[in-house]
C-alpha positions as a Markdown table, in Angstrom:
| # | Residue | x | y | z |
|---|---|---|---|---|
| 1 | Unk | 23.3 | 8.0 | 10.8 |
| 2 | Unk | 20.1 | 6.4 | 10.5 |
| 3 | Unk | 17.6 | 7.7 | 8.0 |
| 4 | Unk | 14.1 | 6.8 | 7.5 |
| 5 | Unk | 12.1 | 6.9 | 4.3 |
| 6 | Unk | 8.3 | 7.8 | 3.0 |
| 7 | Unk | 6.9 | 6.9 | 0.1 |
| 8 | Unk | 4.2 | 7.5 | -1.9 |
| 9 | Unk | 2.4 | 5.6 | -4.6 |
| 10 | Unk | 0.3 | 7.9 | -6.9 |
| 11 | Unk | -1.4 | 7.7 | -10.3 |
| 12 | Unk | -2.6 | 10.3 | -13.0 |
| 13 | Unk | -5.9 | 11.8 | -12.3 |
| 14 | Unk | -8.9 | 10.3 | -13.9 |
| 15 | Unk | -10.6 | 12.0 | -16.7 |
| 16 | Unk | -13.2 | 10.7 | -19.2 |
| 17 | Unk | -11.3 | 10.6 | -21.9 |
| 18 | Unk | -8.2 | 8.5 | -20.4 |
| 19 | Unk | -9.2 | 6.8 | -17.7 |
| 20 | Unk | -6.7 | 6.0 | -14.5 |
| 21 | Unk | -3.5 | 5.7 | -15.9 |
| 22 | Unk | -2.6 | 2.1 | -15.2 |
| 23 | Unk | 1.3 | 3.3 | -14.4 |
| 24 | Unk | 1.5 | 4.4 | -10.6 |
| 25 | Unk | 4.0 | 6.7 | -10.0 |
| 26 | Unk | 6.5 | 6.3 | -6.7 |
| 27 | Unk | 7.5 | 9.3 | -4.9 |
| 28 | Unk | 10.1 | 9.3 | -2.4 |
| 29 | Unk | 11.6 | 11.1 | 0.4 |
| 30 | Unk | 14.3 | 9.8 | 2.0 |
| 31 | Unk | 16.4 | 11.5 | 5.1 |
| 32 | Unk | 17.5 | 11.5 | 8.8 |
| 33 | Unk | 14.9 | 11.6 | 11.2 |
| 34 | Unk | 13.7 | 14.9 | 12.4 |
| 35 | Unk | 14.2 | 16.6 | 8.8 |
| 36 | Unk | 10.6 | 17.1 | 8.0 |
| 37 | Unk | 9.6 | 14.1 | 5.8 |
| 38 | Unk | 5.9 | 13.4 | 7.4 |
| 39 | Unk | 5.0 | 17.3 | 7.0 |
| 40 | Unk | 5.9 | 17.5 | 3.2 |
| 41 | Unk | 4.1 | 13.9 | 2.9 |
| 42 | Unk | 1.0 | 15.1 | 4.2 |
| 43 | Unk | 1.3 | 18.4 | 2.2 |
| 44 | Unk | 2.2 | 16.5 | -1.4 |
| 45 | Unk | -0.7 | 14.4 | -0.5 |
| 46 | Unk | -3.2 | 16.9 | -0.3 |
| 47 | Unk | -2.2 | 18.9 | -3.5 |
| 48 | Unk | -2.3 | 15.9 | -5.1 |
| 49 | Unk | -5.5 | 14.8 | -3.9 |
| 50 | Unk | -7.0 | 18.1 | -4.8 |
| 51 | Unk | -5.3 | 17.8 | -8.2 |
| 52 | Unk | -7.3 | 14.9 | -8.6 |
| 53 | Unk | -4.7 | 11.7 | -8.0 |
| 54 | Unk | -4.9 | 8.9 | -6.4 |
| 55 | Unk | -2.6 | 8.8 | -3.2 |
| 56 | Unk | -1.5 | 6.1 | -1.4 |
| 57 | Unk | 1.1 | 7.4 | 1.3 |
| 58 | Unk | 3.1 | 4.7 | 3.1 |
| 59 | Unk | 5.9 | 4.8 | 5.0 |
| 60 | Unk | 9.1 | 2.1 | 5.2 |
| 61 | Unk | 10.1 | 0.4 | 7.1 |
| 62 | Unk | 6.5 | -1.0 | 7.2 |
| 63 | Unk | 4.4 | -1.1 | 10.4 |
| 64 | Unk | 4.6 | -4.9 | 10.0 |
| 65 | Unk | 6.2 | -7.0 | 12.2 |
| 66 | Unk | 9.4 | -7.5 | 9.6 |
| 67 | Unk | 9.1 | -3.6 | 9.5 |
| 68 | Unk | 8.9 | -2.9 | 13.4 |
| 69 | Unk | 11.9 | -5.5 | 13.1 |
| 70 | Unk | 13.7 | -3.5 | 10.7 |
| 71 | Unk | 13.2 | -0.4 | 13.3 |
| 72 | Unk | 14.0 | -2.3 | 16.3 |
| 73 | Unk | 17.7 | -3.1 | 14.9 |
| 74 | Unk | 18.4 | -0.2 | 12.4 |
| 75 | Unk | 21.2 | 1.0 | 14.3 |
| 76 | Unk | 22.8 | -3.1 | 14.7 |
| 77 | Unk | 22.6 | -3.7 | 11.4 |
| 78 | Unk | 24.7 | -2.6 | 8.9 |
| 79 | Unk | 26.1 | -3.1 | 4.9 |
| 80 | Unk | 24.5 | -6.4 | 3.0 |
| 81 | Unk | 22.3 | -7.8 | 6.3 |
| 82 | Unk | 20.9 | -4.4 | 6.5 |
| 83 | Unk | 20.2 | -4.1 | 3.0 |
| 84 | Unk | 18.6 | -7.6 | 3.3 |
| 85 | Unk | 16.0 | -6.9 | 6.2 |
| 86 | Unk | 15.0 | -3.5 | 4.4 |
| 87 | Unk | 14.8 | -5.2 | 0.7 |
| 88 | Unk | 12.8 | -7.9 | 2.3 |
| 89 | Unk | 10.0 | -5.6 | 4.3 |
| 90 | Unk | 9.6 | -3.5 | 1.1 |
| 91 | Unk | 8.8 | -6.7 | -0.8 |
| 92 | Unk | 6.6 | -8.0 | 1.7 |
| 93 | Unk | 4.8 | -4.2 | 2.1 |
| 94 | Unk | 4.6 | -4.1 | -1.4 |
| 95 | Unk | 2.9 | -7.0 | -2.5 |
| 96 | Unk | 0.9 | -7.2 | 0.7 |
């Protein structure tokens, strides 16, 4: 089955007397298409906007070219090459 993931990067609210906490925090849903993963994105994202975090919500594979790659042959690809195309997209996504 092919599954897709989202992910989230998000960090502590600021407040005067801490500042931005300088740990992100990843949160991740992972599933089969279909499932509901965008809906509950969009819905973490905005209580945790309102909660005052800082949200970046991303998705994987990318929408880079290695990512539309990584879509294009999800279902050829399989075991250690597969795990190589995705490990390699996230890198590039996440430094980028």
């Amino acid at each position: 089955m092919c599954t897709s993931t989202r992910t989230w990067l998000c960090t502590q609210p600021h407040t005067p007397t801490t500042g931005v906490d300088p740990s992100p925090r990843w949160i991740t849903s992972d599933g089969p298409s279909g499932i509901g993963k965008t809906t509950t994105a969009a819905a973490l994202e905005r209580v945790l906007t309102a909660e005052g975090h800082h949200v970046l919500r991303t998705q994987q594979p990318s929408r880079s070219p290695l990512g539309a790659y990584v879509r294009h042959t999800l279902r050829t690809l399989d075991g250690l090459s597969l795990a190589c195309v995705i490990t390699a997209d996230r890198y590039q996504h996440v430094h980028s």
